[in-house]
C-alpha positions as CSV (number, residue, x, y, z in Angstrom):
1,X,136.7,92.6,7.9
2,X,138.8,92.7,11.0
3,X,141.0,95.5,9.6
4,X,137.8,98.0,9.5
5,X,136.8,96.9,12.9
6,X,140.6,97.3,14.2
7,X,140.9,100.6,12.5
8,X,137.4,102.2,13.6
9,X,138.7,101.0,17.1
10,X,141.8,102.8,16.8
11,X,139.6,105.9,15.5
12,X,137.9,106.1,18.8
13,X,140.8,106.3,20.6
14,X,142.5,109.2,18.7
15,X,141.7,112.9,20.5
16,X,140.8,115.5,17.8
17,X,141.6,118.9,17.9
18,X,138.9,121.4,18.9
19,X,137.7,124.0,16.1
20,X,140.0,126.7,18.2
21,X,142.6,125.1,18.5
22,X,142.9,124.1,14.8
23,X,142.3,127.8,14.1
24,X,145.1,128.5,15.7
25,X,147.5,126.6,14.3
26,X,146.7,127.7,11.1
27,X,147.1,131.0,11.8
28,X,150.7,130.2,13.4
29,X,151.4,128.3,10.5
30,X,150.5,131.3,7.9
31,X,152.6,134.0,10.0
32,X,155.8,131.6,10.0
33,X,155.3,130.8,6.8
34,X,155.1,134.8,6.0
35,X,158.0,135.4,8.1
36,X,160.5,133.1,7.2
37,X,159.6,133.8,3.4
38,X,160.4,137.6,4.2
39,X,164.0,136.1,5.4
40,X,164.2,134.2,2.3
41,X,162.9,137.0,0.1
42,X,165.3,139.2,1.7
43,X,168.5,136.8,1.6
44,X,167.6,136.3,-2.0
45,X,167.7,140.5,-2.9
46,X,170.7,140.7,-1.2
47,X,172.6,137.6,-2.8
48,X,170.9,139.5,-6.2
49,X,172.7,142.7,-5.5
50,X,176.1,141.2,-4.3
51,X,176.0,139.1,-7.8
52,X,174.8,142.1,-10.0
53,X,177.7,144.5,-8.0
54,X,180.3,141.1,-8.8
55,X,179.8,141.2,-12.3
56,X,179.9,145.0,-12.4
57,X,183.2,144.8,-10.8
58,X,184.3,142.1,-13.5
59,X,183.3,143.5,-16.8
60,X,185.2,146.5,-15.5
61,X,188.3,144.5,-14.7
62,X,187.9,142.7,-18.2
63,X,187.4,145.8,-20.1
């Protein structure tokens, strides 16, 4: 029983974010999460075309 009474004590003690604040985290989250997916996205198309343009270059080496 102590552990519920120790942990509701350490509940009180905790300082919750206000609805705006939480909002606006969220919404910073979202756009970095956008953003740096864009970066990704776009490293990934370019690695794609240096690969495709690679193996180009090889079959015509090859024959």
């Amino acid at each position: 029983m102590a552990f519920f009474k120790d942990t509701r004590a350490e509940l009180k003690k905790v300082v919750w974010p206000t609805g705006k604040q939480v909002v606006n985290n969220t919404v910073w989250v979202v756009i970095l999460v956008a953003v740096i997916s864009a970066i990704v996205l776009g490293f990934d198309l370019l690695l794609e075309k240096g690969d495709h343009a690679l193996w180009q270059m090889i079959s015509k080496w090859i024959g």
